[in-house]
TIVO-2410 file (N, C-alpha, C; in nm, 3 decimals):
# residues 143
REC num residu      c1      c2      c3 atome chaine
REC   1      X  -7.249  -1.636 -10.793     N      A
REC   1      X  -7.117  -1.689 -10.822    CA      A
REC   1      X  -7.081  -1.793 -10.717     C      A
REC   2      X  -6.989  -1.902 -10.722     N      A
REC   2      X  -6.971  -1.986 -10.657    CA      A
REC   2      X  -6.793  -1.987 -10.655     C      A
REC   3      X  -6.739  -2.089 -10.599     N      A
REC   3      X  -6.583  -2.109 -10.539    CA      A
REC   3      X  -6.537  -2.028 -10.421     C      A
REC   4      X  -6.402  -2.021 -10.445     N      A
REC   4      X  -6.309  -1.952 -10.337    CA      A
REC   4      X  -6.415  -1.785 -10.335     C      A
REC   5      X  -6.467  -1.710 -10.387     N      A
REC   5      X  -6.539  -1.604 -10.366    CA      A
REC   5      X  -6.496  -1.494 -10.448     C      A
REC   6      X  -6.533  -1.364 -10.421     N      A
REC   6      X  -6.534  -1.320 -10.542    CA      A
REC   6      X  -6.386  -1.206 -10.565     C      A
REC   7      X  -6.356  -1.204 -10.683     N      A
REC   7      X  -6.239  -1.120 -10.663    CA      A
REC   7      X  -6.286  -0.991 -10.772     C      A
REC   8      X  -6.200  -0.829 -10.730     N      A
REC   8      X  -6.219  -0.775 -10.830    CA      A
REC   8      X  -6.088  -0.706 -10.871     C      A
REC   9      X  -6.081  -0.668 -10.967     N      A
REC   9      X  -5.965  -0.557 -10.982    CA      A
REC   9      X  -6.001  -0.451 -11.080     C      A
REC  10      X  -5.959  -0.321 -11.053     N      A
REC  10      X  -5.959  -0.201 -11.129    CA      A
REC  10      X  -5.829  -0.137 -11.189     C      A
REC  11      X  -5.809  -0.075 -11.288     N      A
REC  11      X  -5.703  -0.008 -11.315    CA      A
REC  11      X  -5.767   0.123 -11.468     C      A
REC  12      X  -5.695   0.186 -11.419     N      A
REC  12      X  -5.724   0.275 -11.569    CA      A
REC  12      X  -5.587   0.288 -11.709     C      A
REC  13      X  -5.662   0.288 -11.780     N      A
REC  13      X  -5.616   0.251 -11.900    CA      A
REC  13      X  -5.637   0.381 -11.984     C      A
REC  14      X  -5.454   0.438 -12.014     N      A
REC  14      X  -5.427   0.561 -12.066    CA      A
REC  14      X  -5.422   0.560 -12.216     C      A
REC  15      X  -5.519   0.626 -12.324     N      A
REC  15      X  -5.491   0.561 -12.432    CA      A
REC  15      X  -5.503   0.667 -12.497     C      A
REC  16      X  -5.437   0.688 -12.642     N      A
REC  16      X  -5.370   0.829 -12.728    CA      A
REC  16      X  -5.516   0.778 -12.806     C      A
REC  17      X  -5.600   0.915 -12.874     N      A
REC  17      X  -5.630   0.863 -12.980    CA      A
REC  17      X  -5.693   1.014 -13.053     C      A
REC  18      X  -5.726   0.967 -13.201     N      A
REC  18      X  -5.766   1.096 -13.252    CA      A
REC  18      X  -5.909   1.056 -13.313     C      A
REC  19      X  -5.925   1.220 -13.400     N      A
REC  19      X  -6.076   1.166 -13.402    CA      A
REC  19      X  -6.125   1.067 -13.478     C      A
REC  20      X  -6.226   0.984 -13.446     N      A
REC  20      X  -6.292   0.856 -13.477    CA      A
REC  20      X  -6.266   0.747 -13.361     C      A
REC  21      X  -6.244   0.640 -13.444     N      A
REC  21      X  -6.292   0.486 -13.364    CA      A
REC  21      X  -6.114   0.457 -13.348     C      A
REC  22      X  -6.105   0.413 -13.190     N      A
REC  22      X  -5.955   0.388 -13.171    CA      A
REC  22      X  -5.977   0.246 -13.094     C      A
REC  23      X  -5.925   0.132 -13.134     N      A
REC  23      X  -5.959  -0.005 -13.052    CA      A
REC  23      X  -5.923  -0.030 -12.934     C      A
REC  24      X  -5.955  -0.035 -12.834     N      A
REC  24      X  -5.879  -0.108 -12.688    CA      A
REC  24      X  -5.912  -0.221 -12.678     C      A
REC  25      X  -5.926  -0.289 -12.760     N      A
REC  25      X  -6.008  -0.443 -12.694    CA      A
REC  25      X  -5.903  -0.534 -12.682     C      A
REC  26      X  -5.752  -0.514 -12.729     N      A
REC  26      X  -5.668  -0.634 -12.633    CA      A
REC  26      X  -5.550  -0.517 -12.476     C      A
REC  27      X  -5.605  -0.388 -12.494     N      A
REC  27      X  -5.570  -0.351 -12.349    CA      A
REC  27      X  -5.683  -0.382 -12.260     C      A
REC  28      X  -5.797  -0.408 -12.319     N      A
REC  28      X  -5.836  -0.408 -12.204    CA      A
REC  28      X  -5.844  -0.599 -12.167     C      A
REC  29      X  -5.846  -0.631 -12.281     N      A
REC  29      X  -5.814  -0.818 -12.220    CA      A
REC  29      X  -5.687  -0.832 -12.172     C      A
REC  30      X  -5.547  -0.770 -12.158     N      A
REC  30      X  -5.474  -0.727 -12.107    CA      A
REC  30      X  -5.500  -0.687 -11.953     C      A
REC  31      X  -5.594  -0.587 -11.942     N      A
REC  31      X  -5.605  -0.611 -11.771    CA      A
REC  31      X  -5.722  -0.696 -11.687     C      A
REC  32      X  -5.797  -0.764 -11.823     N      A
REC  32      X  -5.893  -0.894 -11.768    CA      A
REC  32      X  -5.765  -0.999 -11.658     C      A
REC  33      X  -5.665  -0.997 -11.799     N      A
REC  33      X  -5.545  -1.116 -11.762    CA      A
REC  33      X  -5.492  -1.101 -11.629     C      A
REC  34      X  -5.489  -0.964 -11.602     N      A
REC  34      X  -5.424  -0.911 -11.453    CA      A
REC  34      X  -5.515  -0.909 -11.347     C      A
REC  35      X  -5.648  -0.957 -11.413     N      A
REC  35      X  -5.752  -0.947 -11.268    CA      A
REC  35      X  -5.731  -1.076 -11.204     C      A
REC  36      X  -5.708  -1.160 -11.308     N      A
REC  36      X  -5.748  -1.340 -11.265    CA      A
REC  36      X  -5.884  -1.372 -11.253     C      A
REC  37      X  -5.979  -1.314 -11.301     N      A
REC  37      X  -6.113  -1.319 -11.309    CA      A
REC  37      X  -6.132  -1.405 -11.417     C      A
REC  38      X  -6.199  -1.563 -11.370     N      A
REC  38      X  -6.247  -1.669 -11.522    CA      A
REC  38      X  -6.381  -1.666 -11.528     C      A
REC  39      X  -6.455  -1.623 -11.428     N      A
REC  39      X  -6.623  -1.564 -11.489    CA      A
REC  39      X  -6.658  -1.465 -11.388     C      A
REC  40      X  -6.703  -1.389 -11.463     N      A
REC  40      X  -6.763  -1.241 -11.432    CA      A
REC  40      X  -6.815  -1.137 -11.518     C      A
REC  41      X  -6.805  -1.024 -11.450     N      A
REC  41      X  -6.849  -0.857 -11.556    CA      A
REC  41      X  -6.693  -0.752 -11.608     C      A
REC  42      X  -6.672  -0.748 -11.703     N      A
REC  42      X  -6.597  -0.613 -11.715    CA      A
REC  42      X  -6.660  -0.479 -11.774     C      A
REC  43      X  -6.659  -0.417 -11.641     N      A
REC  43      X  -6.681  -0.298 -11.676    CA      A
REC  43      X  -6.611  -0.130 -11.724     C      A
REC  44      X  -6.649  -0.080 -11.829     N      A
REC  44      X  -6.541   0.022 -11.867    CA      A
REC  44      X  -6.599   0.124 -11.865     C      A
REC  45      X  -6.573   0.238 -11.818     N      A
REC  45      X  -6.618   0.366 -11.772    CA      A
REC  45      X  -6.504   0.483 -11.885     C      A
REC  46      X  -6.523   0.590 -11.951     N      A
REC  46      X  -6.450   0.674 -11.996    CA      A
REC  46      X  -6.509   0.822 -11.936     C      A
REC  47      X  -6.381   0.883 -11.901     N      A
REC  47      X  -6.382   1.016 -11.809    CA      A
REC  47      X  -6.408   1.050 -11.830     C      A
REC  48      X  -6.445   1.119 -11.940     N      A
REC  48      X  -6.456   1.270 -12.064    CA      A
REC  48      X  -6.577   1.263 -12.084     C      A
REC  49      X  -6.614   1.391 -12.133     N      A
REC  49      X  -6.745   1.423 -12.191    CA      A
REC  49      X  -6.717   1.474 -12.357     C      A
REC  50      X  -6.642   1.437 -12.350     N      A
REC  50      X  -6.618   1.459 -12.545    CA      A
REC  50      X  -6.555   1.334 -12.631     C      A
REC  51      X  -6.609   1.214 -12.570     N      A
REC  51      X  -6.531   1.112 -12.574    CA      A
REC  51      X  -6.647   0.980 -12.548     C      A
REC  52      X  -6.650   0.888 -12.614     N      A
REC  52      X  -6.723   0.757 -12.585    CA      A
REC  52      X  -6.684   0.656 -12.622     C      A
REC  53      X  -6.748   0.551 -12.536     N      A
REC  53      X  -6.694   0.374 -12.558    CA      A
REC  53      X  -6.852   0.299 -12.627     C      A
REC  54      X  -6.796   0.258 -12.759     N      A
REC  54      X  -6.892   0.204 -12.808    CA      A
REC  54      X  -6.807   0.034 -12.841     C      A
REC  55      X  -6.866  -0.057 -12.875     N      A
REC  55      X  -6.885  -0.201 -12.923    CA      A
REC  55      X  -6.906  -0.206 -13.081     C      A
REC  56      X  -6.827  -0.247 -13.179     N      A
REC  56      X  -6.898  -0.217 -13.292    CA      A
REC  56      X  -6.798  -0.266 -13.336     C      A
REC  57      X  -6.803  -0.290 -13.461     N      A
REC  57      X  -6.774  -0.409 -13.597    CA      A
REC  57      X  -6.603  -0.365 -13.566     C      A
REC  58      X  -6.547  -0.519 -13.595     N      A
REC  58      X  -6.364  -0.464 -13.567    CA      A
REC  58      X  -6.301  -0.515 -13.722     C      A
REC  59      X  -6.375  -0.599 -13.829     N      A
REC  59      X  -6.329  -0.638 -13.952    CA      A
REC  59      X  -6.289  -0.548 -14.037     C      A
REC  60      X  -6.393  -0.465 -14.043     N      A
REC  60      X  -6.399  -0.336 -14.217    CA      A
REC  60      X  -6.349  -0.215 -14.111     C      A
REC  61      X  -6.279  -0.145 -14.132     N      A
REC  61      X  -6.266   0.004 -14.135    CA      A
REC  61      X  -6.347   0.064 -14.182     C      A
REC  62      X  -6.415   0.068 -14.287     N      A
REC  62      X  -6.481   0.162 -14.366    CA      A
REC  62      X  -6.654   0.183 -14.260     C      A
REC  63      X  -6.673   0.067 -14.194     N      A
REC  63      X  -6.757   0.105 -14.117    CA      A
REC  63      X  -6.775   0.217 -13.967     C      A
REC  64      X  -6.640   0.223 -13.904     N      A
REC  64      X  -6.596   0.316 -13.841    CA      A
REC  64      X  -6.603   0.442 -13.894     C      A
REC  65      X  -6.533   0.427 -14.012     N      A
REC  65      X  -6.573   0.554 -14.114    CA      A
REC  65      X  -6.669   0.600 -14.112     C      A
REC  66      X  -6.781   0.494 -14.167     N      A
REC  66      X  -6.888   0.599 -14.210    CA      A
REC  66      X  -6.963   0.577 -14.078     C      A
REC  67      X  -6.957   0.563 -14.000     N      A
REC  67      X  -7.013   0.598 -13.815    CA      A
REC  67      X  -6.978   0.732 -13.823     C      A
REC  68      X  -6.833   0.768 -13.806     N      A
REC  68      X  -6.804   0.882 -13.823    CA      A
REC  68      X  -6.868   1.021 -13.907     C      A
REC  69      X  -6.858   0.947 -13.987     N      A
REC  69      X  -6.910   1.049 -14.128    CA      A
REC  69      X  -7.039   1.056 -14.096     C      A
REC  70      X  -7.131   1.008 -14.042     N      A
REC  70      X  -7.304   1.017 -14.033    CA      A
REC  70      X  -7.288   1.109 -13.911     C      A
REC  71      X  -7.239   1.073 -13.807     N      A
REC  71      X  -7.230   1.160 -13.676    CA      A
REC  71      X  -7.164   1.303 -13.699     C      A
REC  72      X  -7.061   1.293 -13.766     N      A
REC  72      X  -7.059   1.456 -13.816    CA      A
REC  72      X  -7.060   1.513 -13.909     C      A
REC  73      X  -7.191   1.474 -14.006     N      A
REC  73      X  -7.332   1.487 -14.044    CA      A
REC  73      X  -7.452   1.526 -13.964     C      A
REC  74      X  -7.452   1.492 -13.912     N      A
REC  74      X  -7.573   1.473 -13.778    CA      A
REC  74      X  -7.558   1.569 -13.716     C      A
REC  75      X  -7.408   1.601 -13.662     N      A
REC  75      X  -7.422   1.722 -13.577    CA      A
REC  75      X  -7.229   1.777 -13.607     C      A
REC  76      X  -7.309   1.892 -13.688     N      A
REC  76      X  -7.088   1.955 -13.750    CA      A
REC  76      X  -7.074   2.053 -13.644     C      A
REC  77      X  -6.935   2.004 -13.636     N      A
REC  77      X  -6.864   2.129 -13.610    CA      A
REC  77      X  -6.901   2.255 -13.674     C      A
REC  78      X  -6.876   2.396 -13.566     N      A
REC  78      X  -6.899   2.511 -13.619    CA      A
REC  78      X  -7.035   2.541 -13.642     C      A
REC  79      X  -7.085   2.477 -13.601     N      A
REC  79      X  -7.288   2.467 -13.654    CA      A
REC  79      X  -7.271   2.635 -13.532     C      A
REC  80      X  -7.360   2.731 -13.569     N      A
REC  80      X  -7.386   2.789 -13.564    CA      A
REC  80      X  -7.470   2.838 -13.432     C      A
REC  81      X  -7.555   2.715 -13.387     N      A
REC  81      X  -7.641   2.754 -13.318    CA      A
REC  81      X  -7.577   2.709 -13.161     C      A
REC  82      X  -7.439   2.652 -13.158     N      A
REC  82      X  -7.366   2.679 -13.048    CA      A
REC  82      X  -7.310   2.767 -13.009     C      A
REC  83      X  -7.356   2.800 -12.822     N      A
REC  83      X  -7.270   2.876 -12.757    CA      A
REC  83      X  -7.159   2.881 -12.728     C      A
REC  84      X  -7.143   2.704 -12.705     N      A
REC  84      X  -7.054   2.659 -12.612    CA      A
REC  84      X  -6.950   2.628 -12.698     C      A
REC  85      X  -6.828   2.716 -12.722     N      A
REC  85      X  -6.753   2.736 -12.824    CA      A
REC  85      X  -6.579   2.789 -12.717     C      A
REC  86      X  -6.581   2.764 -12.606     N      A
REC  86      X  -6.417   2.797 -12.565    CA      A
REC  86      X  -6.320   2.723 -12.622     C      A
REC  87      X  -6.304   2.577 -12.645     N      A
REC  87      X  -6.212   2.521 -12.706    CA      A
REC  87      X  -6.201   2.474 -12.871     C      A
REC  88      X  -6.294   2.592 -12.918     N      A
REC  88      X  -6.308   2.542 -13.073    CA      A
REC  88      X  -6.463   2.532 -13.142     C      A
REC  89      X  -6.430   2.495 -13.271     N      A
REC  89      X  -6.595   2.455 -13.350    CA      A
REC  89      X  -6.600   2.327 -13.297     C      A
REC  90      X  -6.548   2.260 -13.303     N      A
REC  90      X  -6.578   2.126 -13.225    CA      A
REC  90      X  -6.668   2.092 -13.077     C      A
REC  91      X  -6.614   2.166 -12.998     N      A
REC  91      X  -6.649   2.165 -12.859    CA      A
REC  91      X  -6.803   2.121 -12.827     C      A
REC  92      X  -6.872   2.215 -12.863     N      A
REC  92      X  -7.007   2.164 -12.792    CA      A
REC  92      X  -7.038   2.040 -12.872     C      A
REC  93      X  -7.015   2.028 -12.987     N      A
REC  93      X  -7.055   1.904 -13.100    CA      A
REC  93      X  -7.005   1.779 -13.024     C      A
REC  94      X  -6.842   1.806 -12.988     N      A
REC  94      X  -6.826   1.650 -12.912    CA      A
REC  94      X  -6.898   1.656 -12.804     C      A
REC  95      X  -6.979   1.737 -12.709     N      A
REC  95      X  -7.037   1.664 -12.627    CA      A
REC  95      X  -7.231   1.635 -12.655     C      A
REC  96      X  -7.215   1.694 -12.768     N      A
REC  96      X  -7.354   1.626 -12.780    CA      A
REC  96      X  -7.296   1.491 -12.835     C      A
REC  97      X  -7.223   1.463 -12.976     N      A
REC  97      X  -7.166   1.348 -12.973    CA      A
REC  97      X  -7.183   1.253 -12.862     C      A
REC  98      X  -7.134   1.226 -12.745     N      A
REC  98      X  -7.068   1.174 -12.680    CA      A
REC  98      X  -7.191   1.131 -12.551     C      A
REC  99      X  -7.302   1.235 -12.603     N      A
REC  99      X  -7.397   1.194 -12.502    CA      A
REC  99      X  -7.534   1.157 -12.583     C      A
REC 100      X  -7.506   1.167 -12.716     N      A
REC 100      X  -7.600   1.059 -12.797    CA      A
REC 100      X  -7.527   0.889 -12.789     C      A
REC 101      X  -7.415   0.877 -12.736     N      A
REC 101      X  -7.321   0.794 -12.711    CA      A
REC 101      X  -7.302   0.693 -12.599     C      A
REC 102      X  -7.245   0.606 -12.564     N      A
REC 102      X  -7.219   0.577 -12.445    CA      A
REC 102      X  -7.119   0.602 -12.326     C      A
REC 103      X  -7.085   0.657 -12.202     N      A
REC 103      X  -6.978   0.706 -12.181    CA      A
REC 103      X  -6.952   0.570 -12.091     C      A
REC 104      X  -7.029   0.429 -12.091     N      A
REC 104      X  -6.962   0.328 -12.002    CA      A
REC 104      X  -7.007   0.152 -12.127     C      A
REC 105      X  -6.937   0.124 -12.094     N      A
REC 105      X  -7.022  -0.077 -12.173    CA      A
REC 105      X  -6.965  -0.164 -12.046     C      A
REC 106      X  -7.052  -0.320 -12.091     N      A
REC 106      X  -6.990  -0.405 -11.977    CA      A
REC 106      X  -7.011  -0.499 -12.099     C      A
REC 107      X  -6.926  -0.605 -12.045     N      A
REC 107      X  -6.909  -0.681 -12.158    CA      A
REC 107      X  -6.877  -0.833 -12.049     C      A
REC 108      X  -6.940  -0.915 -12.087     N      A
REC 108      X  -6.937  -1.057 -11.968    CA      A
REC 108      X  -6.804  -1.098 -11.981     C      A
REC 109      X  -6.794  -1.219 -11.899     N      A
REC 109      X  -6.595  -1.265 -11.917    CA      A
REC 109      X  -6.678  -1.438 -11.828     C      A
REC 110      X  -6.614  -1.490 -11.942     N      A
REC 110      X  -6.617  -1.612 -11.965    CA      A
REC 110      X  -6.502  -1.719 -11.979     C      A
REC 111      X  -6.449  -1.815 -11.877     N      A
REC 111      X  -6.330  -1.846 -11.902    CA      A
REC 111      X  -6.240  -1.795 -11.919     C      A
REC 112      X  -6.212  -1.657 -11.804     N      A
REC 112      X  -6.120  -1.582 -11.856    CA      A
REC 112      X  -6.067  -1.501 -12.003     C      A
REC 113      X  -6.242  -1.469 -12.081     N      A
REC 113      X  -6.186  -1.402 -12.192    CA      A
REC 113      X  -6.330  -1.362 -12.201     C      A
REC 114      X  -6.330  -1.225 -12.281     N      A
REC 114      X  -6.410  -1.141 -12.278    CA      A
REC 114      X  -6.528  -1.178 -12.355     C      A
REC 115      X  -6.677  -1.192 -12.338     N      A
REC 115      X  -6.729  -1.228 -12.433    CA      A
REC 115      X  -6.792  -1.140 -12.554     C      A
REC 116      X  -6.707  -1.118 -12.647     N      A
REC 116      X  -6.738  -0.997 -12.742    CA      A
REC 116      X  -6.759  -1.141 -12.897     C      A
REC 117      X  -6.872  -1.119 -12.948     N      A
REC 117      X  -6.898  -1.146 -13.094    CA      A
REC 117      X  -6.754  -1.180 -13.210     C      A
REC 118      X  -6.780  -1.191 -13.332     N      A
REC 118      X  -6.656  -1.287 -13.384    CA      A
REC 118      X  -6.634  -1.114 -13.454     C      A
REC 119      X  -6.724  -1.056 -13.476     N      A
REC 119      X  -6.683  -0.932 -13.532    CA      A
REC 119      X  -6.698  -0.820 -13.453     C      A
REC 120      X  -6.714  -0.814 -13.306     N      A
REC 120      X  -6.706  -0.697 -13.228    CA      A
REC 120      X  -6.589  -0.669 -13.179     C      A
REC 121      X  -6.540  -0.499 -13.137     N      A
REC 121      X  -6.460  -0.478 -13.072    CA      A
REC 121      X  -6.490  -0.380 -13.008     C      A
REC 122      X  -6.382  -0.322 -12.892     N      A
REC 122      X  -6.450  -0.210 -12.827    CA      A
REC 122      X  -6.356  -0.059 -12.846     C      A
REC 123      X  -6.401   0.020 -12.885     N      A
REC 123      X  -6.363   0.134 -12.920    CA      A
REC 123      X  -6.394   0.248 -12.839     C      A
REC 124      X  -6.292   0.363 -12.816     N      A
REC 124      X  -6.257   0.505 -12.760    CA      A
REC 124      X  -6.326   0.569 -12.901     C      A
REC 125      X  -6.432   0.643 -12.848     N      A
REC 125      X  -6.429   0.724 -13.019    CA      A
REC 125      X  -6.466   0.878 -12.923     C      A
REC 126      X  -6.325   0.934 -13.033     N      A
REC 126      X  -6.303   1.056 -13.022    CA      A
REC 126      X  -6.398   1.154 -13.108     C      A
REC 127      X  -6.401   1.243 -13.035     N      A
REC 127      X  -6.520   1.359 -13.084    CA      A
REC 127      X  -6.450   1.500 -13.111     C      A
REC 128      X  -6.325   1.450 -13.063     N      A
REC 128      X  -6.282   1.581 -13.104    CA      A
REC 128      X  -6.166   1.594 -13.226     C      A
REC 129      X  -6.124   1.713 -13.270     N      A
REC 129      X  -5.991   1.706 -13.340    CA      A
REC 129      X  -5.876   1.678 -13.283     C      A
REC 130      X  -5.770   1.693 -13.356     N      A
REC 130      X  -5.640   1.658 -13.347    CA      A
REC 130      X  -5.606   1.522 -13.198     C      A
REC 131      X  -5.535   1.542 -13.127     N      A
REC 131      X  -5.484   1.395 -13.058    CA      A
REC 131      X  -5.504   1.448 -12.890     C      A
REC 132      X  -5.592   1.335 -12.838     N      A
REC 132      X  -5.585   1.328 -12.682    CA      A
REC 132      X  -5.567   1.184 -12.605     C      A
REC 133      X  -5.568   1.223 -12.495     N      A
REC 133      X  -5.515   1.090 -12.393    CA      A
REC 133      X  -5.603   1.093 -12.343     C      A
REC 134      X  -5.706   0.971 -12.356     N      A
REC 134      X  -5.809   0.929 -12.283    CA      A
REC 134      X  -5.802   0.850 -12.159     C      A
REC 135      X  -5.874   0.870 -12.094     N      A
REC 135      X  -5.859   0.741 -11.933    CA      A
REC 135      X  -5.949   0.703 -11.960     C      A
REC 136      X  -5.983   0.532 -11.985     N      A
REC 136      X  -6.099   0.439 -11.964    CA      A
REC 136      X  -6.056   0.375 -11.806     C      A
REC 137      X  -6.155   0.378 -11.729     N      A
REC 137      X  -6.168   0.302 -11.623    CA      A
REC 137      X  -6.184   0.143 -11.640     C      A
REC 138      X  -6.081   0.042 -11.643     N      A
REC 138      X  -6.191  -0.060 -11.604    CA      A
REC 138      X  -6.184  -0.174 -11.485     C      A
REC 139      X  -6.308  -0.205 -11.481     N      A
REC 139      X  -6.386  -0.287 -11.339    CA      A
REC 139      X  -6.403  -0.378 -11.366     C      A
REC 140      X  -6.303  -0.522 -11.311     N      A
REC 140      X  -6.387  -0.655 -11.372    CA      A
REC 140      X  -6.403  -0.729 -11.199     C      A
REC 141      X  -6.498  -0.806 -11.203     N      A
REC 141      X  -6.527  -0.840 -11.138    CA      A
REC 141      X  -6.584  -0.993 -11.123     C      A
REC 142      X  -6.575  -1.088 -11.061     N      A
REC 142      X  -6.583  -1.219 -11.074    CA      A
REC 142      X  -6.492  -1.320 -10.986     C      A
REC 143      X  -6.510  -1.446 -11.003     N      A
REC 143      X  -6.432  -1.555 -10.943    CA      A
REC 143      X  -6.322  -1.558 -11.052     C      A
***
């Protein structure tokens, strides 16, 4: 990197969501705006282990959907051959979910704006039922 040198800023980003694909992609260009970073990395980290940040189509809904619908397909609730059952049929499922998953993305920043595709966005996808408050971490970093 070149100029005045490098700057970074962090903040976490509190976000409601239920199960499936929930968008953050203008909170988190929202705290690109607050870094003052015009080229660099943003990086996003999510706390949870029943919980992941994926990149994926922001046009159709129906594709979120059926993400959803294949993944719990793939692995249901209540399946049987889990132990790990204290908070529900869900429980162990979201964390296999979530670790066939990603629990961080980085996404470049270009001129002060994120460089995501004409049809990407970045999504919290919940693994579990009913409604939680997620913390995404994010790290941007740059001139």
């Amino acid at each position: 990197m070149r100029g005045a040198g490098v700057k970074q800023h962090s903040e976490t980003l509190r976000i409601d969501t239920r199960r499936g694909l929930t968008s953050i992609t203008e909170p988190v260009r929202q705290a690109l705006a607050r870094s003052g970073v015009r080229e660099g990395l943003c990086t996003l980290f999510i706390r949870h282990t029943s919980a992941s940040l994926v990149i994926q189509e922001n046009a159709d809904p129906a594709v979120r959907r059926d993400l959803e619908s294949f993944l719990s397909r793939l692995i249901p609730d209540g399946d049987p051959i889990f132990t790990h059952t204290a908070e529900g049929p869900d429980d162990m499922p979201s964390h296999l979910k979530s670790a066939l998953t990603r629990t961080s993305e980085q996404v470049p920043v270009h001129r002060a704006e994120l460089v995501l595709g004409t049809w990407q966005g970045l999504y919290v996808w919940e693994h579990r039922d009913g409604h939680s408050r997620r913390e995404v971490f994010v790290h941007v970093m740059g001139e």
